[in-house]
Every structure is written in C-alpha cells, then in structure tokens.
C-alpha positions in Angstrom: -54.9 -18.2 -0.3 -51.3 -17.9 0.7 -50.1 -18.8 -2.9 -52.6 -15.9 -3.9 -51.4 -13.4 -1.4 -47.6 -14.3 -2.8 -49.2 -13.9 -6.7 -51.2 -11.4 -6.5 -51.1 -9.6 -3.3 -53.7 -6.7 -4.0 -55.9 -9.5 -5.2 -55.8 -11.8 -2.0 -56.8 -8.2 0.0 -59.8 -7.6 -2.2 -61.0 -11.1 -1.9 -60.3 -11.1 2.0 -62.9 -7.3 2.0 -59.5 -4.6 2.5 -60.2 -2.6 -0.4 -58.7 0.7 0.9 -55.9 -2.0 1.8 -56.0 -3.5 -1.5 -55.2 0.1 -3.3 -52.5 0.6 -0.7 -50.7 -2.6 -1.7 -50.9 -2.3 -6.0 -49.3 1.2 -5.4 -47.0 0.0 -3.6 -46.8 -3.2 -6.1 -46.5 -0.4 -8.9 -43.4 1.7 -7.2 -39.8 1.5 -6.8 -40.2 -0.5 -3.5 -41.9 -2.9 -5.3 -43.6 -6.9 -5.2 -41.3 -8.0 -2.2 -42.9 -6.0 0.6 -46.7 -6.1 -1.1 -46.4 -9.6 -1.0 -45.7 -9.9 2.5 -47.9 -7.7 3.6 -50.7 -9.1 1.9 -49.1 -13.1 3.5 -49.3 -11.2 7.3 -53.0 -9.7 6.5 -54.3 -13.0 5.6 -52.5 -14.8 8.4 -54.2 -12.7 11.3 -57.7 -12.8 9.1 -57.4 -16.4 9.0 -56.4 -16.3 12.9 -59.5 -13.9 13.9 -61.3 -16.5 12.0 -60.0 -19.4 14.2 -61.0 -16.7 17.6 -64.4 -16.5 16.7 -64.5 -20.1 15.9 -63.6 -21.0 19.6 -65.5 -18.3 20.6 -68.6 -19.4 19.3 -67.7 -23.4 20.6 -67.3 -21.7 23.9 -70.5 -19.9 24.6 -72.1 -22.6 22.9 -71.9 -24.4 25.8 
C-alpha cells in the first residue's frame, strides 16, 4: 500500500475510504506544488490508518479477555 501511496497517492486515499481527502490530494497532485507533498501525505494517512488498525486490533485482544 505504501508503494501505492508513493504511485498514486489520491488512489491509495480512495482505496483506504478518504474521498473528500482523495480530491484534496489530486488537486494538489495537479498544481504547482505538485507529486512531492501528495505523496507524502497520502504515505502519513496510510501509516496512522494502518496504526488505528493495529489499536483496535489490541483493543479487541484486550477485552477479549
């Protein structure tokens, strides 16, 4: 998903459910600031979804119990 988010940023966002997110990111893939900064914000966003993931993983395990 990583290699996606470095690709295709405003893809990885759609994928991972931040459409208004995924918008943001291809304008900003579109203008003068350019691929740089959508690509890592689109690495950061699926970082911390991938780390809320991992909370509610232990989370679960935890009251499981």
């Amino acid at each position: 998903m990583i290699a996606l988010a470095i690709l295709l940023p405003w893809l990885s966002l759609m994928i991972g459910g931040h459409f208004f997110r995924a918008i943001l990111c291809l304008a900003l893939q579109l203008s003068v600031i350019g691929w740089i900064p959508a690509a890592f914000w689109a690495v950061v966003v699926v970082n911390a979804d991938r780390r809320d993931a991992q909370y509610r993983h232990m989370l679960r395990i935890l009251h499981g119990r």
